[in-house]
Structures are given as structure tokens and as C-alpha cells.
N, C-alpha and C positions, 0 to 999 in steps of 0.2 A: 165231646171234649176228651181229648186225653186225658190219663190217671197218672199224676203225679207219686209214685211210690216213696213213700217218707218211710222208707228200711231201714237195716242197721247202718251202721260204718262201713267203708267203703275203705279197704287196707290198701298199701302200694299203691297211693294218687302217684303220678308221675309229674318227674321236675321240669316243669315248666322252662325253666332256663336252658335245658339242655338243648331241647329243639323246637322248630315252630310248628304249629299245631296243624295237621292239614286235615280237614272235616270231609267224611266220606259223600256220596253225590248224596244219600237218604237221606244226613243228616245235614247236611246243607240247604236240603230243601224243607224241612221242619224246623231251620234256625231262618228263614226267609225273611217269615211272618213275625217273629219275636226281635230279631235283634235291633229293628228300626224303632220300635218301640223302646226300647232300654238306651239306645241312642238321643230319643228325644228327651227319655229322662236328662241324663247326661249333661247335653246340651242347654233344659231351661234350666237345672242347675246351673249352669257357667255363664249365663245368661243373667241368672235374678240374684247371682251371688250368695249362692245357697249352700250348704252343706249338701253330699250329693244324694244322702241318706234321706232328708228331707222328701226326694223325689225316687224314690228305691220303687220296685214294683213286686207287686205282690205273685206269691207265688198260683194262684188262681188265675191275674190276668195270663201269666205267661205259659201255665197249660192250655186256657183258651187261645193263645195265639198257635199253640200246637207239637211245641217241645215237651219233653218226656223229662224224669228224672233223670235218668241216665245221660241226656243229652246238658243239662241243668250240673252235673257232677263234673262231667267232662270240661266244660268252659269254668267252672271254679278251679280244677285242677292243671287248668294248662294258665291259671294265674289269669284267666279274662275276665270273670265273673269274680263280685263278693256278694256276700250274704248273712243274714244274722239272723236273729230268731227273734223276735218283739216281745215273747216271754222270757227271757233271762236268760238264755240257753249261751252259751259263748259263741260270741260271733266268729266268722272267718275271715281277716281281713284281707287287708291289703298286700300283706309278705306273702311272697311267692309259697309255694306248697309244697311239701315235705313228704317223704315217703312215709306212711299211717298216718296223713292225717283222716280224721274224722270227716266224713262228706253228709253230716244229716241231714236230710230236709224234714221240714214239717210241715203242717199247713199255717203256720205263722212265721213264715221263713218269710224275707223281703230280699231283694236282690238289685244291685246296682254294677254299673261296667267299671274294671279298674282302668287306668289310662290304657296300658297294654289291649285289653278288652276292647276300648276306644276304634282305636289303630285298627284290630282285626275288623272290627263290624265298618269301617272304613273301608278297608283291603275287599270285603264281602261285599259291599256296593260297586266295587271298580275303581274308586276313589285315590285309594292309598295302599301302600303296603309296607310293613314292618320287611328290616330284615328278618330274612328267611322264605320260603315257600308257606305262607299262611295258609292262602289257597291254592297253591299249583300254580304252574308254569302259564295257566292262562289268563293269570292277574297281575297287569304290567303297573311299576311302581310310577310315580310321580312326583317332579319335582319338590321339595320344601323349600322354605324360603331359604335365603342366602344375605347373612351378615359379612359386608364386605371392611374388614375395620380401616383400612390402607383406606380408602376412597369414602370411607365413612355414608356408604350406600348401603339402605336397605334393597333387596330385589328378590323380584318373585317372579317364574314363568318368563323370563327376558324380560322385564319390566322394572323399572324405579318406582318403589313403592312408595320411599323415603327419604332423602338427602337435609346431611347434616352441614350448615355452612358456619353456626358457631356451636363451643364448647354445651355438651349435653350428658354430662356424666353420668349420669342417673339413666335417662331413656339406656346412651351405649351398653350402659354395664349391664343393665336385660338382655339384650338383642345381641352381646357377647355370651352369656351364659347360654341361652338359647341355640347360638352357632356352637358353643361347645357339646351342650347336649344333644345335636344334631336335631335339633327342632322336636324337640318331644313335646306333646300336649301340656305338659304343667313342670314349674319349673319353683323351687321354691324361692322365695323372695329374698335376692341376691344385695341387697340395698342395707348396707351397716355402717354406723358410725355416725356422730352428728348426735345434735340435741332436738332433731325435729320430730315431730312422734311418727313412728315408723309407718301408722296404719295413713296418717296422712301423704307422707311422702310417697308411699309405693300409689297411693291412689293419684296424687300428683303425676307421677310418671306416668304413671298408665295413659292417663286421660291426655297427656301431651303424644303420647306416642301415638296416639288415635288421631291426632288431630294435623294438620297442614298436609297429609301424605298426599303425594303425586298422584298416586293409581290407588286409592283408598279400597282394596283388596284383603286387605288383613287385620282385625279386630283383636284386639287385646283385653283384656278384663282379668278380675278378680278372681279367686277359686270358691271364693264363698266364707273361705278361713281367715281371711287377712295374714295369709302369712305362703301366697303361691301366686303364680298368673300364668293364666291362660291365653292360648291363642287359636285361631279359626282361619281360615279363608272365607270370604266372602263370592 
């Protein structure tokens, strides 16, 4: 089993925003075995409507799956990885990463993928890719869906997912936000105003948006918060 080093601080993490992260061939081949596993956390999270911390992995599975701390520092500072301490220690969230910050691990560190995080270990499958060179030139990106509002057509991969033939305010204004943010994983819950209680309506939407689709290819759900929604291909 690799040895997780719980060291000092780790000064000058570098800004994740500035450029995409490209993992050398070693450590690509040591993030292989781990990141399908932090994936599926992810995933039965947005799944069972969970907070995603609920489903975090412990820093012991993911040295037996064969990452290093350095490899563990690295994906927290390029913003793909969070982590916190289960002893009280402050956790590192979800705000991208700043130069000093603090990179501790401990042996009670837990670790979960930020959506960015998502997308990479996506890009690392063949799947998907963030803009930028995630992986290098030999991981081709692929379509995301496509909110058509003129024709009032959802589509995906050349396909009609979804057609809207009357007024659906609620479904659109998702699947609008969504085209705005160019199909990111989670989107926060775009649905205001009105006397209906919110957590009912966004669940309403949801579960309409799931349902009559053409090419029933795309699943939509909950982030676990009642206040995001998520989406998938099927």
C-alpha cells in the first residue's frame, strides 16, 4: 500500500483557474485505480440525493487504490478534489485555491470530487472534456446537450430528447440556465417567485423533465441540497 505522507503545509498550491491541469503519464497511471472510485461516490450521491460528503472517501481507501499524497495535493490544488478532516481541523472546500493555501492531509482526511473534479475524471475515462487540455491532445471532447429555446427542443448527440408543444416555464427556465452555463454538472436552482414551496416545485420540474422524453437519454435529479440539479447521460 502506498504511504500517504500527512506533512506540513504545502505553500504556492497553484490557481487552478488559470490553466487546465495535465497529469503526467506516472501519475495518470496511479490516478487510474482511484478516480472511478470517487466517481461512483459522486454519482450515488446525485443519485440517492445526498450531500456529497455523506459519500466522501476515506483517505486509506484511496492510498489502497494507489495515489500518493502528493498526487492527493495536486488534484485538491488544481480545484478537482475537496477534503476535510472529520476531527475539526478546517476543511478545504469548494472555492478554487489560492496561492498558500494549506494542503494537510491527515489520516482522518475524507475526500470527495468537486464538479470541475467531475468533468476531469470524465475527460480521464474518454468520456468528456472540460475546456482546456485536461488530458492532452489524445482526449477528444464530446458533444453536451443542446437547449434549442427557438424550436423549444431539447437535443443531444443528433437526437430529440425532448419537445416542448405547450407552455412549460419551469422545465424551460432549467434547460435555459443550463444552455447558459454550457451544460455544467450542477446548476443552482434557477426557479423564484410564486407561493409554492420551492423544494416542491424544483422537485415537480424535475421529475416532469424526466418524464415523456423522446430518446430518454438524460436524467435529471436533485443535488442532495434542495437548492441545485443535476444531470447525467444515460
Amino acid at each position: 500500500m502506498r504511504s500517504l505522507d500527512p506533512s506540513a503545509p504545502v505553500a504556492g498550491a497553484c490557481d487552478a483557474r488559470l490553466s487546465a491541469p495535465i497529469p503526467s503519464l506516472a501519475r495518470k497511471k496511479r490516478l487510474s485505480a482511484a478516480l472511478p472510485i470517487l466517481c461512483d461516490a459522486f454519482d450515488d450521491a446525485v443519485e440517492c440525493q445526498r450531500d456529497r460528503w455523506d459519500f466522501s472517501i476515506s483517505v486509506r481507501e484511496l492510498s489502497t487504490a494507489g495515489v500518493s499524497g502528493v498526487d492527493l495535493r495536486w488534484l485538491i490544488a488544481h480545484d478537482l478534489l475537496a477534503h476535510k478532516t472529520v476531527a475539526g481541523q478546517r476543511s478545504i472546500g469548494y472555492q478554487p485555491p489560492m496561492p498558500g493555501i494549506e494542503l494537510v492531509l491527515t489520516g482522518q482526511s475524507r475526500f470527495v470530487l468537486t464538479e470541475r473534479g467531475r468533468r476531469f475524471a470524465r475527460a480521464f475515462d474518454g468520456h468528456e472534456q472540460e475546456t482546456g487540455p485536461f488530458l492532452g491532445p489524445e482526449v477528444e471532447s464530446v458533444p453536451v446537450p443542446h437547449w434549442d429555446e427557438s424550436t423549444r427542443q431539447l437535443n443531444w448527440r443528433g437526437r430529440v430528447v425532448k419537445r416542448f408543444r405547450t407552455p412549460a416555464n419551469n422545465q424551460e427556465r432549467i434547460l435555459a440556465v443550463f444552455e447558459e452555463e454550457k451544460w455544467t454538472l450542477r446548476i443552482d436552482d434557477p426557479l423564484v417567485g410564486g407561493a409554492r414551496d420551492p423544494v416542491e416545485r424544483l422537485h415537480d420540474a424535475i421529475r416532469r423533465l424526466n418524464g415523456n422524453q423522446l430518446d430518454g437519454r438524460i436524467y435529471f435529479s436533485r443535488d442532495g441540497t434542495g437548492k441545485g440539479i443535476c444531470w447525467r447521460g444515460e
